[in-house]
C-alpha positions in Angstrom: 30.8 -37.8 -17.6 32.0 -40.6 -15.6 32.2 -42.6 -19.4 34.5 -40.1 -20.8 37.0 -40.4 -17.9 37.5 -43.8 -17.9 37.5 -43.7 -22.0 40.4 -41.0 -21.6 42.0 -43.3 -19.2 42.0 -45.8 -21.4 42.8 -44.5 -24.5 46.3 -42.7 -22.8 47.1 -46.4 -21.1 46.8 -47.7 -24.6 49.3 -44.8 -26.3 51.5 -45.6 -23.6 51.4 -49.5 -24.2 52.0 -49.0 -27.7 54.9 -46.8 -27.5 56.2 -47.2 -24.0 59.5 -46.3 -24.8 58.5 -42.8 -25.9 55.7 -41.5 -23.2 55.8 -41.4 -19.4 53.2 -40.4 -17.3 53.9 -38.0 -14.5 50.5 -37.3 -11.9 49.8 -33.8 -10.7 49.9 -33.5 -6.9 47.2 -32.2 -5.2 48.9 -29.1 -4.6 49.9 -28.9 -8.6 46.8 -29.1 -9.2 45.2 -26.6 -7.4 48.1 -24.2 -7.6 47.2 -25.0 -11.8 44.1 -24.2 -11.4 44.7 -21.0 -9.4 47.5 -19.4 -11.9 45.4 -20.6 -14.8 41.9 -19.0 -14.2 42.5 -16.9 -10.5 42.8 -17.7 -7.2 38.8 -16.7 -6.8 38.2 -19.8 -8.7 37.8 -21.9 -5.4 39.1 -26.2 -5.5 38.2 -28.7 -3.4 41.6 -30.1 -0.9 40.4 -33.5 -1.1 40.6 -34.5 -5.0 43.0 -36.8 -4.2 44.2 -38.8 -1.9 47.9 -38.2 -0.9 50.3 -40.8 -1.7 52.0 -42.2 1.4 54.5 -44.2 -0.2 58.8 -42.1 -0.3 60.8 -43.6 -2.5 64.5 -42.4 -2.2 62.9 -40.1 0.8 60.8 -38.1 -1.7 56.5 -39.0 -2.0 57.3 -37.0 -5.6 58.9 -39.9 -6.9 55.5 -42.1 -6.3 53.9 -39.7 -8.7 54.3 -41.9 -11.6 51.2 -43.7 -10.6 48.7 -44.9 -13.1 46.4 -46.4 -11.4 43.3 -44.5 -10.8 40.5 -46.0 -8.2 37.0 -45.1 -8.5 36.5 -42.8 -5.5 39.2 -40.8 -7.2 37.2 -40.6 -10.2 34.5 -39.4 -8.8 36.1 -36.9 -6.9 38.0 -35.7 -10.1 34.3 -35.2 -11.8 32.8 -33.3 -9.0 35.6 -31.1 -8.5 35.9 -30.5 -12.8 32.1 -29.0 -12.1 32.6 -27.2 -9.8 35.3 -25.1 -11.6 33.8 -25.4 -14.5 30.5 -23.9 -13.0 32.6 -21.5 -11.4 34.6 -20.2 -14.8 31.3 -19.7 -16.4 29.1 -17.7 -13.9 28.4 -14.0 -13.9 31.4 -13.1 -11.4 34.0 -14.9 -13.8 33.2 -15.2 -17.2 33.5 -11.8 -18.2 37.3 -11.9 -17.7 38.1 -15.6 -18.4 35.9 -17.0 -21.3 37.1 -14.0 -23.4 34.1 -13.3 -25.3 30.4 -13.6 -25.4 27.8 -15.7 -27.5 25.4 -14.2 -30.1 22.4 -15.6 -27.3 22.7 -17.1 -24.0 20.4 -20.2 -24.9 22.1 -21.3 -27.8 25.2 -22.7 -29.2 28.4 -20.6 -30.2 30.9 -22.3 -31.8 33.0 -19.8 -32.6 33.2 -18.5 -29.0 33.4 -21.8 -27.9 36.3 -22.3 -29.8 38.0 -19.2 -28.8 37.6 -20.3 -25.1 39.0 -23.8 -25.5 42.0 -22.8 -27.6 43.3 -20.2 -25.3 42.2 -22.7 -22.2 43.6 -25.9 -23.7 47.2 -24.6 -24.0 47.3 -24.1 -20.6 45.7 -27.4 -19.4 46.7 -29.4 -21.5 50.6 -27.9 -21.3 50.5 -28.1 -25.4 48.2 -27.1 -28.1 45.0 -29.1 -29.1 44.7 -31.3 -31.7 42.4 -30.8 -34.3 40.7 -33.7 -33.2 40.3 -32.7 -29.7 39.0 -28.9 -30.3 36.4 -30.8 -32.7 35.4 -33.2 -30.1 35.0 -30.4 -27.3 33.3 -27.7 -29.6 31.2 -30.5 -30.5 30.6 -31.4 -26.9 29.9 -27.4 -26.4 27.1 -27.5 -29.0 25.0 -30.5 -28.3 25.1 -29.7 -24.2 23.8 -26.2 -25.0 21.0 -27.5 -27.3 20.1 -30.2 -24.4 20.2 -27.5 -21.8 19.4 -24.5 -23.5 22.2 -22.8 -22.1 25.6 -21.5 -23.9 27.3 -21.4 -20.5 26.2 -24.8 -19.9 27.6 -26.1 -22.6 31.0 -24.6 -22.3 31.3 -25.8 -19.1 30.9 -29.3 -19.9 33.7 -28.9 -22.7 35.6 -27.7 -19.9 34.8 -30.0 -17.1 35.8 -32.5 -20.1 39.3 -31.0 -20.4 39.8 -31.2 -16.6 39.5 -34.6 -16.0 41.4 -35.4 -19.4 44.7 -37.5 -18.3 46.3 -34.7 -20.7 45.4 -32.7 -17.5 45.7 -34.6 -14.8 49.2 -35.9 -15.8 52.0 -34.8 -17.3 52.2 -36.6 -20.3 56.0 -36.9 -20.9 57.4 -37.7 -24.6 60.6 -38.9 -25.9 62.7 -39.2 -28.8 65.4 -41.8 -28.5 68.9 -39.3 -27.8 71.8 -41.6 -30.7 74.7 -39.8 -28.0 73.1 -41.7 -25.4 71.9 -45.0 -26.2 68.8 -46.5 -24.2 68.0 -42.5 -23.2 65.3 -40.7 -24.1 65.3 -37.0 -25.0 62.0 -34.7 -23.7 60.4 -32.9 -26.1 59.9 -29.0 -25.9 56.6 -28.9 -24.5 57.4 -31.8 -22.2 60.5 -29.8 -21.1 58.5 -26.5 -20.6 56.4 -29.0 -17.8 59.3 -30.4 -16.2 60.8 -26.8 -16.0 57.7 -25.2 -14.2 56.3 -27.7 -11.9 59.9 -27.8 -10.5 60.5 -24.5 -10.1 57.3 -23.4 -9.5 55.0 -26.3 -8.5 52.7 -24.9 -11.1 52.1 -25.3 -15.1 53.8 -23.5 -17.4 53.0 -20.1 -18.5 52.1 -18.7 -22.4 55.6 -17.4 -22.5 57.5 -21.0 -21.9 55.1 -22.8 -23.8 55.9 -20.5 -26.8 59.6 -20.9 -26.3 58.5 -25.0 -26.2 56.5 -24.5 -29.4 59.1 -22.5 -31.2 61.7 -24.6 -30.4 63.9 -22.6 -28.7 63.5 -24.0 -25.2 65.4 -26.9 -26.9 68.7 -24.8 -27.4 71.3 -23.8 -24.6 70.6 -19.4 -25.2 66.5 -20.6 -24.9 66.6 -22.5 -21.9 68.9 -20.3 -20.3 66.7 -17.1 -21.0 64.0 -19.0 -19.8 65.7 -20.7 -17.0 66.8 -16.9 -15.5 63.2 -15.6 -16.0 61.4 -18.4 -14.0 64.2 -18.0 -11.4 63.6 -14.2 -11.1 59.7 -15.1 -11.0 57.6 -14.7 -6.9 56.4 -18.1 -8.3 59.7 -19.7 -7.2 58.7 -19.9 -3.9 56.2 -22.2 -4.4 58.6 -24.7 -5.8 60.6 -23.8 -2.8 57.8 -24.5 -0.7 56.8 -27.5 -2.4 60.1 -29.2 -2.1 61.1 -29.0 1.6 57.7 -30.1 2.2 58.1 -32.9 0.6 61.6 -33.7 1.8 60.8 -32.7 5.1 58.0 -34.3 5.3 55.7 -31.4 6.6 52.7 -32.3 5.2 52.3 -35.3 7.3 51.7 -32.5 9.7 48.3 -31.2 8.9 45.9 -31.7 11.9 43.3 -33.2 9.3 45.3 -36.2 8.3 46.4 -39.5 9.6 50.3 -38.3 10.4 48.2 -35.7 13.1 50.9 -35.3 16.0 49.7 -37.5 18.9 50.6 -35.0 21.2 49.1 -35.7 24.9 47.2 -32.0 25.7 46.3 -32.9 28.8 50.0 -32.9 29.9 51.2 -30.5 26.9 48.0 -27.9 27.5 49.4 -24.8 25.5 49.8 -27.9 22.3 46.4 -26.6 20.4 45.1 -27.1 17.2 46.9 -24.1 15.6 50.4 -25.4 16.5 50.2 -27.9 14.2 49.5 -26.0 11.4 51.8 -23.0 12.5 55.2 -25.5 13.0 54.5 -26.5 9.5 54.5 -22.7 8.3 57.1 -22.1 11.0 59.6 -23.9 9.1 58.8 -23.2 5.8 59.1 -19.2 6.8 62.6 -19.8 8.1 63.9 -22.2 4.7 62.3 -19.5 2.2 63.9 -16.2 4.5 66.9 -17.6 4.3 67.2 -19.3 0.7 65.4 -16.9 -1.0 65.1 -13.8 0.8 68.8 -13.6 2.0 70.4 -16.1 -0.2 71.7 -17.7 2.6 73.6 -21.1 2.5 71.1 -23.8 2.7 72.9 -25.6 5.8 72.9 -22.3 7.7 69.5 -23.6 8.4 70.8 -26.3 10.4 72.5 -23.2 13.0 70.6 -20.2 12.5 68.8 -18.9 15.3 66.4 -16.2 13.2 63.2 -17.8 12.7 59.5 -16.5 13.0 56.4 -16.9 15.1 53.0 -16.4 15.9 51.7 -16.1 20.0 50.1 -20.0 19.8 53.8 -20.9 19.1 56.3 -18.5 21.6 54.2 -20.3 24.0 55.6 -23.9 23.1 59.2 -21.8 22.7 58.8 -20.0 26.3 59.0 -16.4 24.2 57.6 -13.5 24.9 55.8 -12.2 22.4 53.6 -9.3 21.8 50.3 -9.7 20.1 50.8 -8.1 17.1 47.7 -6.2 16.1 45.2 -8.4 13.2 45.4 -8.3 9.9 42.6 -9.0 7.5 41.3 -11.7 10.6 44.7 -12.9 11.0 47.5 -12.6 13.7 50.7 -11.9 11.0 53.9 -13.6 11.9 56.4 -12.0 13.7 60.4 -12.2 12.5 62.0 -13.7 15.9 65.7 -13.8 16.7 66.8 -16.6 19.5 69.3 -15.3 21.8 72.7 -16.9 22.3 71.5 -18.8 25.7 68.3 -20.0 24.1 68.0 -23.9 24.0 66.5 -23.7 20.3 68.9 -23.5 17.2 67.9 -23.8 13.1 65.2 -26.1 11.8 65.6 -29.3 14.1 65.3 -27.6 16.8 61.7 -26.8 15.6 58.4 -28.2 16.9 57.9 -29.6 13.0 61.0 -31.9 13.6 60.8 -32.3 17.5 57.2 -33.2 17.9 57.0 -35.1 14.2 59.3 -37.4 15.4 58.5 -38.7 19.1 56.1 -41.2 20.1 52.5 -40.6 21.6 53.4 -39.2 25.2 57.3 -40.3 25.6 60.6 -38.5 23.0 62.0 -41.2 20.9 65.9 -40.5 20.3 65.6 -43.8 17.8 63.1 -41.7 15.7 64.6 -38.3 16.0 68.0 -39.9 15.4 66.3 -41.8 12.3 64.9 -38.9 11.1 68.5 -36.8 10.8 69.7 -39.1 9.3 67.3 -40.5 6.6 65.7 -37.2 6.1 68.9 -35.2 6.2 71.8 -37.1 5.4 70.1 -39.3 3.2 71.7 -42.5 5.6 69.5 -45.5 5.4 68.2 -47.4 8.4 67.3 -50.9 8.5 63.7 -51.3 9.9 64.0 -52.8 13.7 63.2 -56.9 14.0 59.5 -57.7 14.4 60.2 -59.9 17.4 61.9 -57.1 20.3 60.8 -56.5 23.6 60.6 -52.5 24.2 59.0 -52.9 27.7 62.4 -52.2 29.0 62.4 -49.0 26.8 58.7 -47.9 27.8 59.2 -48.9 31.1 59.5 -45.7 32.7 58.7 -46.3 36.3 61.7 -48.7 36.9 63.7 -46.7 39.2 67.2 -47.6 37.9 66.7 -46.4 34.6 65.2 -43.1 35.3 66.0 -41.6 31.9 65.6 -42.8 28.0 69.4 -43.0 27.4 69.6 -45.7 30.6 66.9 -47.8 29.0 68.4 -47.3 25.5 71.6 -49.0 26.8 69.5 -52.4 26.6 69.1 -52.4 23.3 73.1 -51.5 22.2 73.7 -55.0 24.2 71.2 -56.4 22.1 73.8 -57.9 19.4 70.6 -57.2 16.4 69.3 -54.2 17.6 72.9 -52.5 18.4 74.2 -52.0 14.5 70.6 -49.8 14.0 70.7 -48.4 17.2 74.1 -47.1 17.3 73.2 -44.8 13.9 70.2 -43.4 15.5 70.4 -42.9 19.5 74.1 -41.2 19.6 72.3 -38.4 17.4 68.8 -38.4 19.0 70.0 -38.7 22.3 71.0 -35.1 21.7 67.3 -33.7 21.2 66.1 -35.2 25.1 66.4 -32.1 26.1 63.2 -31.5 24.3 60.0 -33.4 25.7 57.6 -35.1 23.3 55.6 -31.3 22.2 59.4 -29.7 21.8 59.4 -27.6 25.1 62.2 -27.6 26.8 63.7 -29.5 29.5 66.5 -30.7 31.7 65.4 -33.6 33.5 63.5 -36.4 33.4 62.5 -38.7 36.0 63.8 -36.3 38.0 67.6 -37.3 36.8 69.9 -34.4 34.7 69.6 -35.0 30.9 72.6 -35.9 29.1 73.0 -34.6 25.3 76.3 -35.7 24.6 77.3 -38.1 21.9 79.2 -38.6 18.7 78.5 -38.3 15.0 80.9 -39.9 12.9 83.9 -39.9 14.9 83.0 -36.2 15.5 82.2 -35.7 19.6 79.3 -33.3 20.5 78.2 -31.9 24.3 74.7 -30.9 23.7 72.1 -30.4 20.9 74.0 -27.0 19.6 77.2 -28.9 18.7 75.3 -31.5 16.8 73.4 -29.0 15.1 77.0 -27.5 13.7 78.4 -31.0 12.8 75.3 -31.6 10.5 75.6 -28.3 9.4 79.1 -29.3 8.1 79.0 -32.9 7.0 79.2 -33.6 3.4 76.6 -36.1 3.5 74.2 -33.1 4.1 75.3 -31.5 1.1 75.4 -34.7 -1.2 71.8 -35.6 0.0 69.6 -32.0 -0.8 71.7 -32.0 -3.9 70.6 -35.8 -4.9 67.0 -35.0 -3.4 66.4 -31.6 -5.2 67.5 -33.5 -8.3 65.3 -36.8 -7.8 62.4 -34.7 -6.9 62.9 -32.6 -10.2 62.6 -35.3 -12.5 60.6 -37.3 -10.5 63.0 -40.5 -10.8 65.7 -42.0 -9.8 69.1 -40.8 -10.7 71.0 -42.7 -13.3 74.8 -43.5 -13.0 75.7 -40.7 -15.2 73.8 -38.1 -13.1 74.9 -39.4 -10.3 78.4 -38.6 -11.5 77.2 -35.1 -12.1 76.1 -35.0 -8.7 79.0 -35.9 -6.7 80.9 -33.8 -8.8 78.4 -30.8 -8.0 77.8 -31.5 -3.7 82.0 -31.4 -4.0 81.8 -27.4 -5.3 78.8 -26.6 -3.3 80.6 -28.2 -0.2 82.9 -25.4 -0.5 81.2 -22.6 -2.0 77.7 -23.1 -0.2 74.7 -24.5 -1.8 72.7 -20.4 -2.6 68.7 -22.2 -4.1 68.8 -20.0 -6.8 72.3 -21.3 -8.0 71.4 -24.9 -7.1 68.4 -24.9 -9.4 70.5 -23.3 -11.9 72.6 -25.4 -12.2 70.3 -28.4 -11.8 68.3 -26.9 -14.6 70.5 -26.1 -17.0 72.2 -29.7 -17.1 71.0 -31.3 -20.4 70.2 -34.6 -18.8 67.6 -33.3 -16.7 65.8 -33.4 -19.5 66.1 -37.4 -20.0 64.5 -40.1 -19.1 65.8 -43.8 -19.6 64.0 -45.9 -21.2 63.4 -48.5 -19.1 61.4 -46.1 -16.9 57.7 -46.8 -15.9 55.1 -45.5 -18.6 
């Protein structure tokens, strides 16, 4: 097997040498994948988390945008071919194959090509986002037949025609092809079935179904009524939330929260005791709970999230919050979440003012305005921040015993003197100053070392008292609407903007900065735009 994937490999790194002008490669993201997988042949179909490794390199703010990787190492390979068995195996057994090979073999020991055909038609579509090639269903029936001779075993052999499809690069990427556009020189336009992909893995972080890839083979997904019938229908679709989900993850970084992987919080339990295990995981689903009630459920204003105060919660987090909170009764094994309204005199507001952002983004023991003032701005405001010189002295900053500096802002002040740390400094403390009244695990506070907290500050000219006002000056900044706009748009077509789109987009965050910025109408719009369906030509094959 391990032969076959590196000859598939090679033979799409070859296509895409010879006509790197037309085809772009596009890798599935672990979640894609098994979200692929799951709407493909059922969630019961079980896939292993760890078949690939998780890129840690944001372009533009966005991991998505490193998804045009090529490069495939061996451990990756052999992860790919294990996990291809084992849903393979799985698609095949008695539980499964009843309901998703679609038909049965004149014997179980033999050969059946015609069944074997049936299955990788129907199959194929859907992996491969397109239909087979005569000289790919001959290939795989062919692989069918000769592994159910060798192992005496019809189910056998299918499932190495299918393991064979899942670690195809047809599979694992999305193989986009272009046609050069003669109104746009040096543009490229996406084919139907390449559109259909782009289409569902934004929306939905998952392949397309039947009905868009018929609309891609028919050609009307190509013409403004087609797209926009399909455009409604995936919009109406539960599956929107997992684009949803998918995205603020991404631009929010929340995956660098799960407890299994190097971004773990280094959050000191001994002196944060109530900080378990399950917070980490519940702050991540904390905040998505809170961006999908209020974009989706209520069609709220995406930078309402920035001053809302309804959020949810489980009893592992109201403890972090200081809420009371009754155990709700189990569920299936599960404590359900709870919807939670913050009163007016509660210290939390919106999504910053969330363990997921609070705790994310302080250091191991101590708060870190630098990094929490960073993180508003690159993350939200799409600002960029120079990295700090690899020569400073933070002892000053980390020396927290010193009695004349008894609080962070005090031993900040040293590095605003500093004539090359004061230009970075002053974009990040002013603004993360206003989060010390949060310790390092996101519980509140009002003193430290003993000495009153100050949150005051100033964000672009505009003065704030405390955390709250901040929160509403965000929440009203047009650089927060200019950078989810840019960033839903990047992340879509996994790529940098070009000059024209960027046009689009200014022109765009200017309506939405006035009208609100609904998800629904965003992606919309976003979607319906002709040039999301472009790539240049210079891109990366």
């Amino acid at each position: 097997m391990r032969s076959a994937v590196m000859a598939g490999l090679v033979a799409c790194a070859g296509l895409a040498a010879v006509a790197q002008a037309q085809v772009s490669l596009v890798r599935l993201t672990p979640e894609q994948y098994q979200r692929t997988i799951h709407d493909i042949f059922g969630d019961s179909v079980q896939v292993e988390n760890n078949r690939l490794a998780v890129f840690a390199v944001r372009e533009q703010g966005l991991l998505a945008l490193a998804n045009r990787k090529l490069t495939v190492d061996v451990d990756e390979l052999e992860q790919d071919e294990a996990i291809a068995q084992q849903i393979a195996a799985q698609v095949v057994d008695a539980r499964h194959r009843a309901a998703l090979v679609g038909c049965r073999p004149e014997t179980e020991d033999k050969p059946d090509d015609a069944c074997a055909e049936h299955f990788i038609v129907r199959t194929g579509l859907l992996l491969y986002r397109r239909p087979l090639s005569a000289p790919e269903l001959e290939s795989l029936v062919a692989l069918q037949n000769q592994s159910a001779r060798q192992l005496h075993s019809f189910n056998a052999g299918l499932a190495n025609a299918l393991a064979r499809m899942l670690v195809a690069p047809d599979f694992l990427f999305r193989v986009e092809t272009g046609t050069p556009d003669p109104k746009q020189p040096g543009t490229l336009q996406l084919d139907g079935y390449a559109r259909a992909s782009r289409l569902s893995y934004f929306l939905w972080n998952s392949e397309p179904d039947r009905e868009l890839l018929a609309a891609a083979q028919s050609g009307t997904l190509v013409s403004t009524q087609g797209l926009q019938q399909q455009v409604e229908r995936l919009l109406r679709s539960p599956r929107i939330e997992y684009g949803l989900r998918a995205f603020f993850t991404d631009m929010l970084r929340l995956s660098e929260l799960d407890h299994d992987r190097a971004f773990a919080l280094a959050i000191d339990t001994g002196a944060h005791p109530k900080f378990i295990a399950e917070v980490q995981a519940d702050a991540q689903e904390q905040t998505l709970r809170t961006v999908v009630d209020q974009l989706l459920y209520k069609n709220g204003d995406y930078r309402d999230l920035f001053t809302t105060r309804d959020t949810f919660l489980t009893p592992v987090l109201a403890t972090i919050y200081g809420v009371q909170l009754p155990r709700p009764p189990e569920v299936n094994g599960a404590v359900p979440w709870v919807p939670y309204r913050y009163a007016e005199t509660a210290p939390y507001l919106g999504i910053l003012g969330q363990i997921s952002f609070l705790a994310r983004h302080s250091r191991d023991g101590e708060t870190s305005p630098t990094r929490r003032g960073r993180a508003l701005r690159e993350i939200f405001m799409c600002g960029k921040v120079p990295p700090p010189p690899g020569n400073l002295d933070f002892d000053s900053i980390q020396n927290t015993n010193d009695p004349r500096y008894r609080t962070v802002r005090q031993r900040l002040a040293a590095h605003l003197s500093e004539p090359m740390c004061a230009g970075c400094h002053k974009l990040t403390d002013p603004i993360g100053l206003a989060l010390e009244k949060f310790d390092t695990a996101g519980e509140p506070r009002t003193t430290e070392n003993g000495a009153l907290i100050d949150g005051s500050g100033q964000l672009n000219g505009k003065p704030f008292v405390d955390f709250k006002q901040l929160a509403q000056i965000i929440r009203d900044d047009p650089a927060t609407t200019a950078c989810v706009v840019g960033r839903a748009y990047s992340y879509g077509t996994e790529r940098e903007l070009t000059e024209r789109e960027r046009a689009w987009v200014t022109q765009l965050q200017s309506r939405l900065s006035k009208d609100g910025i609904r998800w629904r109408d965003l992606m919309r719009r976003i979607t319906l735009n002709p040039d999301f369906y472009t790539m240049p030509v210079s891109s990366p094959p």
